[in-house]
C-alpha positions in Angstrom: -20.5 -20.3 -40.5 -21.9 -16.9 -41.4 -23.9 -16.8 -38.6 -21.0 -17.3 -36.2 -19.2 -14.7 -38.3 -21.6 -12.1 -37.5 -22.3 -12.6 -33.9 -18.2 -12.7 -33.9 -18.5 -8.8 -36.0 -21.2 -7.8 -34.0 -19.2 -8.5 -30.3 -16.4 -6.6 -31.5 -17.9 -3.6 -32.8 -19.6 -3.4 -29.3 -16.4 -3.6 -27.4 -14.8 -1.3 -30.0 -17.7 1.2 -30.3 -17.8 1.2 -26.1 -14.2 1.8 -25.6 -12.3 1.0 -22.5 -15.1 1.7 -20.2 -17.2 -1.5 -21.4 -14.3 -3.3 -19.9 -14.5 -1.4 -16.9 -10.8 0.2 -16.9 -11.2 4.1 -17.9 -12.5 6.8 -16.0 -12.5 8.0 -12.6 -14.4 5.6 -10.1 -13.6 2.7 -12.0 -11.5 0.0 -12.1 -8.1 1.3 -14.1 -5.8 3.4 -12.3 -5.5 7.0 -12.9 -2.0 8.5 -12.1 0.1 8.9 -10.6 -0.9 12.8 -10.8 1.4 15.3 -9.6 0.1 18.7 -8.4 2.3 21.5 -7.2 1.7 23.0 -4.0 1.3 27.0 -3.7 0.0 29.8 -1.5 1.4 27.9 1.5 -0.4 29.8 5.1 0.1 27.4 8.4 -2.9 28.2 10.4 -2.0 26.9 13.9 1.4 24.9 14.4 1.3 23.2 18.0 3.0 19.7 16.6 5.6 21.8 15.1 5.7 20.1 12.2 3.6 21.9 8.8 6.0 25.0 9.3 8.3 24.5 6.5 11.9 25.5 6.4 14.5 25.8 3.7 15.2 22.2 3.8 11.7 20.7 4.4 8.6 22.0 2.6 5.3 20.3 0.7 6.0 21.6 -2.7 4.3 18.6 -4.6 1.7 15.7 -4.3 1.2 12.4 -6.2 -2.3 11.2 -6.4 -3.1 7.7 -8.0 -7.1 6.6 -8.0 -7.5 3.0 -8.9 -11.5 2.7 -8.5 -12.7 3.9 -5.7 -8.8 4.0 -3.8 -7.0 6.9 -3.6 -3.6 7.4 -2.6 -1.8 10.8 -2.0 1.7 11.2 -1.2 3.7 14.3 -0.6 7.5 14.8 -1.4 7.8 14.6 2.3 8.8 12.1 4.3 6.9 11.5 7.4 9.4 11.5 10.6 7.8 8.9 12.3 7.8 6.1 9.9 10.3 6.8 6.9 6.9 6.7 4.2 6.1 9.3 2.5 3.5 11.7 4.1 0.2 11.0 2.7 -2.9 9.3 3.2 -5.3 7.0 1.0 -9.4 6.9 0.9 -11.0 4.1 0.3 -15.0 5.8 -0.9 -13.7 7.7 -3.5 -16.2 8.6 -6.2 -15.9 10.8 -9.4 -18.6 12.7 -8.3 -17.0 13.8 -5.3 -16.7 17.0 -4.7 -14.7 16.9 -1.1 -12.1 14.1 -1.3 -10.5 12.9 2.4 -7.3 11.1 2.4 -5.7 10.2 6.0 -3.4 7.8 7.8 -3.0 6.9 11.5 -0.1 4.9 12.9 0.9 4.7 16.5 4.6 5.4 18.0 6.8 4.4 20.6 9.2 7.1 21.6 12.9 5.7 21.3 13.7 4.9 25.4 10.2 5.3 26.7 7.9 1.7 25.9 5.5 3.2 28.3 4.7 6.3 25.9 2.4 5.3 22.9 1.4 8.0 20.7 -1.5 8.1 17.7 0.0 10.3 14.9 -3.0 11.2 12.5 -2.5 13.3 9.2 -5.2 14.0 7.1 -5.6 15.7 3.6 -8.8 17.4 2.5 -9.4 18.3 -0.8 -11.9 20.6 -2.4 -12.9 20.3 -6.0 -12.5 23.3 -7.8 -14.8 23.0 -10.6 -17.1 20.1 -8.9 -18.8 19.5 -12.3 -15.7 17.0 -13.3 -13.8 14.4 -11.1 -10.9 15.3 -9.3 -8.4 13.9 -12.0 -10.0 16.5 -14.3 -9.6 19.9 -12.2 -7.0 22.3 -12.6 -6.1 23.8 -9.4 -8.3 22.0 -6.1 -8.1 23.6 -2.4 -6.0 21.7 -0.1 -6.2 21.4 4.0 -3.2 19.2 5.6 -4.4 18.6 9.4 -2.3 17.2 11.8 -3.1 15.5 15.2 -0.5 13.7 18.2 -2.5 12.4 21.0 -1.6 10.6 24.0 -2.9 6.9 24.3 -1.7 6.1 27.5 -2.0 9.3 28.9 -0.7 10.4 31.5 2.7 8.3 30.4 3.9 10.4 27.6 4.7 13.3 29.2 6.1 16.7 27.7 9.6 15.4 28.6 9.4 12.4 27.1 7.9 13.8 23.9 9.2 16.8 23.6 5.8 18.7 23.8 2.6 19.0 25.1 -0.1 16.4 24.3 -2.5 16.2 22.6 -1.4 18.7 19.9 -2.6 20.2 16.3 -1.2 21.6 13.6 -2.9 22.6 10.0 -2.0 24.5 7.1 -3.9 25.3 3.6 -2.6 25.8 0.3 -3.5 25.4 -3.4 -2.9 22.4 -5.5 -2.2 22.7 -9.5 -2.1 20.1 -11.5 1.1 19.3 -13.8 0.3 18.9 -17.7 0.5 15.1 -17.8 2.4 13.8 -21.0 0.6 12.3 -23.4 
């Protein structure tokens, strides 16, 4: 009896002294989830603009993102909504690490232009984030550098032509700005 008593002790003072991440659910890389985190968006500058669609105008502008990490997923949404699809304009990587110190989050769906089943187009938007202070995890920074890159391309080429979509394919657009992270209640 007391030796079952202290092996019974002994377990829980290991779980207790080791804290969440003996159970694998706390940090960044693991298995919890982390967020969702929202970051404000500022220092705005479009570098090039060809898809004419990271120009923001008084009704649609990035002003924050939502990143959740959930091992080594990560999701980012923006308040925007993408045109194409009705989601929310984001992206997701599945190789995040907490050591990262460049995180890349992108999505890629196709489109059929409303009248034209001939036209298929591969919308691609990717988010690159730079660390900041690259001696913590991404949850952990302040204020990270932010790239949102924007690609159309043709894949039936030549079908979808300016007149059916409106522009010239393929096209790029890409615009930089600052992230800072909102104090999180706790």
């Amino acid at each position: 009896m007391n030796r079952m008593l202290m092996m019974s002790l002994l377990a829980t003072s290991l779980v207790v002294g080791c804290g969440e991440d003996l159970l694998g659910t706390g940090g960044a890389g693991g298995t919890g989830v982390i967020g969702p985190l929202t970051w404000d968006v500022s220092e705005y500058m479009v570098g090039q603009d060809d898809c004419m669609v990271v120009t923001p105008t008084p009704e649609v502008a990035l002003t924050t993102i939502e990143i959740t990490i959930s091992g080594s997923d990560l999701l980012l949404e923006s308040n925007l909504e993408n045109f194409f699809n009705n989601e929310p304009l984001g992206g997701t990587s599945t190789s995040y690490s907490a050591t990262d110190s460049m995180v890349v989050a992108s999505s890629s769906f196709m489109v059929t232009p409303q009248g034209a089943p001939e036209c298929t187009v591969e919308i691609v938007d990717t988010f690159t984030l730079s660390l900041t202070n690259t001696s913590v995890s991404l949850d952990e920074n302040e204020t990270v550098t932010a790239t949102w890159s924007h690609e159309e391309t043709d894949t039936t080429d030549p079908a979808c032509t300016e007149a059916i979509w409106g522009l010239p394919l393929p096209c790029a657009s890409d615009a930089t700005f600052t992230l800072t992270q909102q104090q999180q209640a706790q």
